[in-house]
TORDRENVO-972943 format. One record per residue (C-alpha): residue in one letter; chain; x, y, z. Coordinates in pm, 1 decimal, padded with zeros to 6 digits. Layout:
<nodes>
<a,A,<X,Y,Z>>
...
</nodes>
This chain:
<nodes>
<x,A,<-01415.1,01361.4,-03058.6>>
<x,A,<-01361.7,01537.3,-02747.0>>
<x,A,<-01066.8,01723.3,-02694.4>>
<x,A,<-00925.4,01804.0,-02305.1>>
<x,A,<-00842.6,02152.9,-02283.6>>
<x,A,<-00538.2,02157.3,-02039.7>>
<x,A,<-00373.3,02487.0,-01840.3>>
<x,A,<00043.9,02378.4,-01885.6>>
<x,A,<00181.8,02460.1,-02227.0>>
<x,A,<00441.7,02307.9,-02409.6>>
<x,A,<00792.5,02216.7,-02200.0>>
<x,A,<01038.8,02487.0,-02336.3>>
<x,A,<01424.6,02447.5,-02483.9>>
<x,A,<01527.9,02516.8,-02796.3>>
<x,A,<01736.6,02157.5,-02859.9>>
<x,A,<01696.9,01843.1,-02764.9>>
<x,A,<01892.1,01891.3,-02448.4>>
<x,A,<01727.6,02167.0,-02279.9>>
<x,A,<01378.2,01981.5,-02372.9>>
<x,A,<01522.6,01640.7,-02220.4>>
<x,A,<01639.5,01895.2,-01871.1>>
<x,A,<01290.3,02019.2,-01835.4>>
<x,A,<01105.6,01635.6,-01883.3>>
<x,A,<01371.5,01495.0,-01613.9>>
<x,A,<01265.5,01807.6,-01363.8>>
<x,A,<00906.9,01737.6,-01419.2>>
<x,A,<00983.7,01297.0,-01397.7>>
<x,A,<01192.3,01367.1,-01129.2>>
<x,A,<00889.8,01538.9,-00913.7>>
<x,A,<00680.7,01225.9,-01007.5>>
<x,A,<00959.6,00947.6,-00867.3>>
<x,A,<00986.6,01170.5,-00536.3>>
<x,A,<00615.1,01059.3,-00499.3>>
<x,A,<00715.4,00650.1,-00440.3>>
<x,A,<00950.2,00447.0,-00345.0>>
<x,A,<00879.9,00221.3,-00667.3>>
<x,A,<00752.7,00272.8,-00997.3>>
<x,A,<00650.6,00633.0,-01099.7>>
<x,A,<00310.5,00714.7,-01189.0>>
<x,A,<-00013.2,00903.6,-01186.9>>
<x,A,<-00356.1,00845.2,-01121.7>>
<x,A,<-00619.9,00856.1,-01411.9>>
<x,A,<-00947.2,01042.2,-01382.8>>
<x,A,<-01112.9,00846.1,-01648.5>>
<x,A,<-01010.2,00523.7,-01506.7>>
<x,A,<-01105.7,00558.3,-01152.8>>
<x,A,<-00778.8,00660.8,-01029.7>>
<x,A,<-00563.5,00346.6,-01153.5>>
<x,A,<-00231.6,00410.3,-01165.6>>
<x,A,<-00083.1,00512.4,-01487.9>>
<x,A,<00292.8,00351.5,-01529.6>>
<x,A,<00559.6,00518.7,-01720.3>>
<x,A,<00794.7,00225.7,-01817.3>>
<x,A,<00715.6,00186.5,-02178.2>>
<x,A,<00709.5,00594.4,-02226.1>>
<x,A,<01080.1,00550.0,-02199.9>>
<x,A,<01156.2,00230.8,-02397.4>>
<x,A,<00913.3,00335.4,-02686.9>>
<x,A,<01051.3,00747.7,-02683.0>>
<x,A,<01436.1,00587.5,-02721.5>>
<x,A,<01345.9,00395.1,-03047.8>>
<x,A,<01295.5,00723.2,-03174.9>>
<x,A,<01544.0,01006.2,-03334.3>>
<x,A,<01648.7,01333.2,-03104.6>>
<x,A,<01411.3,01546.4,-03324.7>>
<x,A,<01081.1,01312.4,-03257.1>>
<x,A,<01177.8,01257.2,-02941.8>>
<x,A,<01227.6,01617.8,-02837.4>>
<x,A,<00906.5,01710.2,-03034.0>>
<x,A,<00705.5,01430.1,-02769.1>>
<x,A,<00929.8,01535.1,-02453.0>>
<x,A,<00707.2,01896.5,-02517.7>>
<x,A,<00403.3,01743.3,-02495.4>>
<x,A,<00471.6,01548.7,-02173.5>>
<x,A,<00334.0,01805.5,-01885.1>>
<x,A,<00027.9,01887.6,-02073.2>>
<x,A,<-00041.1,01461.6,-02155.7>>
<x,A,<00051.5,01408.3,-01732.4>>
<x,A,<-00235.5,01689.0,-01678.2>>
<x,A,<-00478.0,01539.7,-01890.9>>
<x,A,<-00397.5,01203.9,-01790.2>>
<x,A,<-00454.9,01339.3,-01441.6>>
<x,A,<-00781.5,01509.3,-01501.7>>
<x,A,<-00932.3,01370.3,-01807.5>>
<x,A,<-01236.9,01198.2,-01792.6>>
<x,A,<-01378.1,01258.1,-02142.6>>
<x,A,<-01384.1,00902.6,-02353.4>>
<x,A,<-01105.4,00803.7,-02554.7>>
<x,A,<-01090.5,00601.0,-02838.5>>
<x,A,<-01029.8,00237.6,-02771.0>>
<x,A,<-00953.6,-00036.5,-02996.9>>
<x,A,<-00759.8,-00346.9,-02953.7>>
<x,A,<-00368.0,-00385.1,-03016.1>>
<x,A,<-00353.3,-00549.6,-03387.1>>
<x,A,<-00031.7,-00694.6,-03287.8>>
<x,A,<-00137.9,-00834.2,-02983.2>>
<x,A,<-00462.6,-00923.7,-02876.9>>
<x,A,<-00370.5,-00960.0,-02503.1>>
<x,A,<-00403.4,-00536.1,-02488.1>>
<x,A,<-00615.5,-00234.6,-02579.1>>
<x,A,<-00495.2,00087.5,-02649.6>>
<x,A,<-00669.3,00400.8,-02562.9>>
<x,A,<-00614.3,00721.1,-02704.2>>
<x,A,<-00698.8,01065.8,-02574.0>>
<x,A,<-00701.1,01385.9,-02736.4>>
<x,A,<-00633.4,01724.8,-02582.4>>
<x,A,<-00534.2,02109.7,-02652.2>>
<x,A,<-00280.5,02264.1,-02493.5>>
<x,A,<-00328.1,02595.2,-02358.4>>
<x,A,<-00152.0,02783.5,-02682.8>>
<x,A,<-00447.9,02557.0,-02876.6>>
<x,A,<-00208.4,02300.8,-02985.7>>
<x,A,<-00405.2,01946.0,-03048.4>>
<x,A,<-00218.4,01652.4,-02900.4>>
<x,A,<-00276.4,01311.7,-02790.0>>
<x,A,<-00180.7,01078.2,-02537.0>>
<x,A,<-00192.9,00679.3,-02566.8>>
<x,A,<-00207.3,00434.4,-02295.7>>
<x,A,<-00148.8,00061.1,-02334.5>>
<x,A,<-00393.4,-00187.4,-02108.4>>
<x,A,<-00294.5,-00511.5,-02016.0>>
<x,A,<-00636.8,-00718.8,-02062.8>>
<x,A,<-00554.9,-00977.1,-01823.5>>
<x,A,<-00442.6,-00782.4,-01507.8>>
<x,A,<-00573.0,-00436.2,-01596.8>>
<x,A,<-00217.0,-00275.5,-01610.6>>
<x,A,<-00239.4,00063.2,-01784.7>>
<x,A,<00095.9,00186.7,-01926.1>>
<x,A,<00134.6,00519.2,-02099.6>>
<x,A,<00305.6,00461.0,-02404.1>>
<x,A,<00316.6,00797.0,-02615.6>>
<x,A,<00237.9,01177.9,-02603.4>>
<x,A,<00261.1,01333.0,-02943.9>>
<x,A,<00111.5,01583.3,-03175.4>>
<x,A,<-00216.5,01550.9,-03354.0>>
<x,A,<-00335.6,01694.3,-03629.4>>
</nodes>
C-alpha cells in the first residue's frame, strides 16, 4: 500500500475543546471559500469536489475521546485529500450497494500512519468524506 507523506502535523490541544477550536479555525477557512457547501478538490479524482456533510454526522456518533483523537488528524487528511493521487483501496459499501468507499492511507509529518475514507455515491458520482482516523 502506498502511504501519502503529508507536511501539516497533528492539530494541537490537550482536551477535547482546544482540539474541537483548532478543527473549527481550519473548517471555518474552508466555508469562507463558498457560498454553499464546504469542500475541497481531490487530486486523485480529477479535482471533484470532496463534501464534508457526513464528516460531521458520522464524528458526533462518536465519544469526546474518539472524536478528539479524529479532529487531530483532520489538516493532514484535507492535505492529502488535496494532493493525493496515489490509489486507494476501493471496495463496495456491504450495507449498501448504491456506494463505494475508498480509503487512503498517509503519514503525517511526525510519521504517524493515518487514513482517510471517502464515501461515493454510484449513481451521481457524489464523493463525501466520511472519516479521518488513525491506522495502524
Amino acid at each position: 500500500m502506498n502511504y501519502y507523506q503529508t507536511k501539516s502535523t497533528l492539530l494541537h490541544g490537550s482536551n477535547y475543546k482546544e482540539i474541537k477550536k483548532n478543527s473549527d479555525k481550519l473548517f471555518a477557512s474552508l466555508q469562507k471559500q463558498t457560498k454553499r457547501q464546504p469542500y475541497v478538490r481531490s487530486a486523485y479524482f480529477s479535482k471533484q469536489k470532496i463534501f464534508f456533510n457526513l464528516f460531521w454526522i458520522h464524528l458526533f456518533d462518536k465519544p469526546d475521546k474518539i472524536r478528539s483523537e479524529r479532529l487531530r488528524f483532520l489538516k493532514c487528511g484535507i492535505e492529502l485529500i488535496q494532493k493525493s493521487r496515489n490509489h486507494p483501496e476501493s471496495k463496495d459499501n456491504l450495507n449498501n450497494k448504491a456506494e463505494i468507499l475508498h480509503r487512503f492511507m498517509g503519514i503525517t509529518k511526525n510519521k504517524i500512519k493515518f487514513a482517510v475514507q471517502i464515501k461515493e455515491i454510484k449513481r451521481t458520482g457524489k464523493k463525501y468524506l466520511m472519516s479521518v482516523f488513525l491506522y495502524d
